[in-house]
C-alpha positions in Angstrom: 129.9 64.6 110.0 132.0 66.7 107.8 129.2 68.2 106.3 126.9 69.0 108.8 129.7 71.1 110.2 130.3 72.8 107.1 126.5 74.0 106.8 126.9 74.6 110.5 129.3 76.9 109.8 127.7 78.5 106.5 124.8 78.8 108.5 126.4 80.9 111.7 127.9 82.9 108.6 124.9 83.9 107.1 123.1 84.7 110.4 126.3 86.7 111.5 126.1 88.9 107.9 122.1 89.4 108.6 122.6 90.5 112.3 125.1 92.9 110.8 123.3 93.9 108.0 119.9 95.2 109.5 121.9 96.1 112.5 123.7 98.7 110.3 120.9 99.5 108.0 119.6 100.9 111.2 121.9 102.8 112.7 122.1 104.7 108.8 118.4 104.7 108.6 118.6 106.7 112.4 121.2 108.8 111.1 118.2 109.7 108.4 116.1 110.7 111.5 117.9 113.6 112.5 118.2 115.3 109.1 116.1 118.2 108.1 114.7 117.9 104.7 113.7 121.1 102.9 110.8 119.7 101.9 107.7 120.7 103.6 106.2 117.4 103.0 107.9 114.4 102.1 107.0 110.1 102.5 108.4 107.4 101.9 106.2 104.3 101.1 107.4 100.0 100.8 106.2 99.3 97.3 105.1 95.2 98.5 103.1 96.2 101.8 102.2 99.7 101.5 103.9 100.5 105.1 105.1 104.4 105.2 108.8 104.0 105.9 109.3 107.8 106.3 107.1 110.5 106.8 107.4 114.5 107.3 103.7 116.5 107.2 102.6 113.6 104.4 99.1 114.8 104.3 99.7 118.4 103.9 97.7 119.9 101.1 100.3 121.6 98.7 100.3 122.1 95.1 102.2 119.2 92.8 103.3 121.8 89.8 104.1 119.3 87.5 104.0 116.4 89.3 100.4 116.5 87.6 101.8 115.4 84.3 102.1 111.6 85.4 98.2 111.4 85.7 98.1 112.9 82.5 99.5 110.4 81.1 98.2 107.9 83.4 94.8 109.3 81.4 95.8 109.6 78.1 97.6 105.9 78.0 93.7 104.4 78.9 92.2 106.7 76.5 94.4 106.8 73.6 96.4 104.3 70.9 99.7 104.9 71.3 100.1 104.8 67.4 97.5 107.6 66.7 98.2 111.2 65.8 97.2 114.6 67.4 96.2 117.7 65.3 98.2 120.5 67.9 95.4 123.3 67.9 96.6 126.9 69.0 95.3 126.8 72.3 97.9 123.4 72.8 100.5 125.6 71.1 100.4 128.4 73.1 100.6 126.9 76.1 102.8 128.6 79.4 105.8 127.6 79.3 107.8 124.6 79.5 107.0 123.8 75.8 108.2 121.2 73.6 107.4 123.9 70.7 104.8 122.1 69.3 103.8 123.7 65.9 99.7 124.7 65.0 98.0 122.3 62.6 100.9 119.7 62.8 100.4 115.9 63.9 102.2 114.2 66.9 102.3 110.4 67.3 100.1 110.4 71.0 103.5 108.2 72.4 105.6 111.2 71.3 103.0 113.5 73.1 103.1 111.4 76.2 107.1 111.2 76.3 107.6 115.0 76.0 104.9 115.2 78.9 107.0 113.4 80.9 110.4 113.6 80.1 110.6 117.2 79.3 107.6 118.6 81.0 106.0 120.0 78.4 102.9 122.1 78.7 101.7 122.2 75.0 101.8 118.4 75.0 100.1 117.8 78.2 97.3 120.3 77.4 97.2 118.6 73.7 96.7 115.7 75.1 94.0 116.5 77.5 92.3 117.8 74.2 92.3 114.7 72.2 91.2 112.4 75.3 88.1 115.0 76.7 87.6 118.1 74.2 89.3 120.5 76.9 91.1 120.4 80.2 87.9 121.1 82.6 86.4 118.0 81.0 89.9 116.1 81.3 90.4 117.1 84.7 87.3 115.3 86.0 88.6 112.1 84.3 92.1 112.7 86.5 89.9 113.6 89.7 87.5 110.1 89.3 90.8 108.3 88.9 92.6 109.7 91.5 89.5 108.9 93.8 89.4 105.2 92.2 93.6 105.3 93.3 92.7 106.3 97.2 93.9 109.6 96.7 91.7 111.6 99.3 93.4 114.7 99.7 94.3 115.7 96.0 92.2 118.0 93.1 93.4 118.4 89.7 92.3 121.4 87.7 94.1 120.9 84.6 96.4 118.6 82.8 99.8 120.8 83.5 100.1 121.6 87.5 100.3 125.2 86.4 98.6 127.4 89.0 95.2 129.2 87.8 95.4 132.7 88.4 93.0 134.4 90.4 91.5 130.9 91.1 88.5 130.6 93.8 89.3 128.2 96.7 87.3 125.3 95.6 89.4 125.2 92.1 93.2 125.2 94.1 94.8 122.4 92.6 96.6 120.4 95.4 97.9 116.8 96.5 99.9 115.5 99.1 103.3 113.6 99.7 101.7 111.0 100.3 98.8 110.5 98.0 101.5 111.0 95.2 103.8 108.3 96.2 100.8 106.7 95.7 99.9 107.3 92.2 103.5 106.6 92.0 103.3 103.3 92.8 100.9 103.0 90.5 102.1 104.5 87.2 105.5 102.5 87.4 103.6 99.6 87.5 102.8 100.5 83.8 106.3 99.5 81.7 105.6 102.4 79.0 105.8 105.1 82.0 108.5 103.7 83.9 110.9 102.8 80.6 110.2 106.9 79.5 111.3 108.2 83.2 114.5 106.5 82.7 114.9 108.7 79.5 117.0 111.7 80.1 117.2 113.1 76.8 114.7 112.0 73.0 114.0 113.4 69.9 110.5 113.7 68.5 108.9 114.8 65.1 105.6 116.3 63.6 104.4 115.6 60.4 105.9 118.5 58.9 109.5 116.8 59.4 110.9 119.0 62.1 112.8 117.0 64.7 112.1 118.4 68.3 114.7 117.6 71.4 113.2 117.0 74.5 115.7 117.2 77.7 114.4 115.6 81.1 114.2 117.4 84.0 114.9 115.3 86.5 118.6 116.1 86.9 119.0 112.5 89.1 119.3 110.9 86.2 123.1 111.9 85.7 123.9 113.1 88.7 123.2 109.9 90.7 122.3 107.0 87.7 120.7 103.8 88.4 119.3 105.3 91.7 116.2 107.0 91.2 113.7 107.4 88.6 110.8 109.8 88.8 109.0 113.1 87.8 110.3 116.7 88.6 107.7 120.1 89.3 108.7 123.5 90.1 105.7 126.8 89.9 107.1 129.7 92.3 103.9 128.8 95.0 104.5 125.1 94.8 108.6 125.5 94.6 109.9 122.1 93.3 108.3 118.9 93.7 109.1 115.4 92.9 107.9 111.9 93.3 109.6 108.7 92.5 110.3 105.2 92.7 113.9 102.9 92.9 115.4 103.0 89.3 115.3 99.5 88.8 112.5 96.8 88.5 110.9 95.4 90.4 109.7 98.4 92.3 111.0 98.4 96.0 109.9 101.4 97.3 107.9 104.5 96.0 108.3 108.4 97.8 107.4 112.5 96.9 108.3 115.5 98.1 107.0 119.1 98.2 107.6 122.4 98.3 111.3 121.6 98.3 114.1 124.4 98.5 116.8 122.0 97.8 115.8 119.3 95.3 118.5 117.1 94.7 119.6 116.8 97.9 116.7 116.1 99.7 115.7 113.6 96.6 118.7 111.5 97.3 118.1 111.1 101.0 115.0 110.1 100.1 116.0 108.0 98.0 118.7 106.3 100.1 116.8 105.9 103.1 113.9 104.0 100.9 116.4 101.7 99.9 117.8 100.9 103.5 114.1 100.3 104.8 112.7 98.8 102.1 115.8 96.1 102.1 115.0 95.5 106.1 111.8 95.3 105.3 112.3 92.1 102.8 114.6 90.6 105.1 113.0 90.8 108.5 109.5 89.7 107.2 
């Protein structure tokens, strides 16, 4: 008798603690509601069922700037060893900037390549890449469009490996995504352990075959300024302003969400962020 009316009681407990727990979750998750992100286009999306726990203009067409880069190396982790060396050419080298300062004629282990792609944002390394895997970016950017079809990604184009804009470019070679088809490949590249353990790097060192040591220093700035919270990859062009797409820092992955065309990044990252966390927990618990 004594024991059923302990469990009784551990029981009322435990429903007591749920009924307060999703009943505040939502009243913070409202709260979310009535703030204005920057972001023209932002989504939030449950990493187990695929629901969209947040939306704002998710299927806008805008471009991803370097947002690009994780299909890049999405591309270049199918098609390449990660052991095996790149030859930089010049056209690699010369590449807009951000550069990693890749140096003509030297050899870069391809996981080096792929690390300063997505950790520092590096255009020589991305476009080097893109190189080895397809001869050129026009070829490798058909690779990145049939796998972004494959991925459900209906409303995004790739033109190159970088996210840099193509001046003068005609309509039909715009390079554009959406909010939503991002959080999508997203979802998709954290799945992958090599990707996920390099956005959680915020600073390396790599070296060429001529000895020099290069440092590469992330971008995304969440890393320090809120750690263990979000993990992801960071864009900025002056058309595309900054961009970002990301998943929950730790395994496994609860949530996945992007933004664009963001005036104020790291604010409108951590809301994000937060409020994927609330509804992806209510999510687990009420189904």
């Amino acid at each position: 008798m004594i024991i059923k009316t302990r469990l009784l009681r551990a029981l009322s407990l435990v429903l007591v603690f749920t009924t307060f727990f999703l009943a505040s979750s939502d009243v913070f998750a409202r709260s979310y509601r009535s703030i204005s992100l920057s972001a023209r286009s932002a989504v939030i999306i449950d990493a187990n069922s695929g629901e969209i726990l947040f939306s704002k203009n998710p299927h806008l067409r805008l471009p991803p700037a370097s947002t690009t880069k994780v299909m890049t190396a999405m591309i270049a982790l199918e098609k390449l060893r990660l052991d095996s060396q790149i030859r930089i050419g010049r056209n690699a080298a010369a590449a807009a900037p951000s550069r990693a300062g890749l140096v003509p004629g030297t050899r870069y282990r391809v996981r080096d390549l792929i690390t300063a792609t997505l950790v520092s944002s590096s255009n020589d390394a991305a476009v080097a890449l893109a190189e080895a895997v397809a001869g050129g970016e026009s070829a490798f950017a058909k690779l990145m469009n049939e796998k972004a079809a494959k991925l459900g990604m209906k409303n995004t184009h790739f033109i190159n490996a970088t996210g840099l804009p193509v001046k003068n470019s005609k309509s039909d070679k715009r390079q554009y995504s959406t909010a939503y088809d991002l959080s999508r490949l997203m979802w998709y590249a954290s799945r992958d352990r090599r990707i996920d353990e390099m956005m959680a790097l915020t600073g390396t060192v790599i070296c060429g075959s001529n000895g020099r040591e290069i440092p590469l220093r992330c971008h995304n700035k969440m890393l320090w300024k809120a750690p263990g919270l979000v993990k992801g990859k960071t864009g900025w062009t002056l058309a595309s302003r900054h961009t970002f797409m990301g998943t929950n820092y730790t395994s496994p992955k609860a949530f996945t969400f992007a933004m664009l065309s963001s005036t104020d990044p790291w604010i409108d990252i951590k809301h994000l962020a937060n409020l994927g966390s609330v509804r992806a927990t209510q999510n687990r618990i009420s189904s």
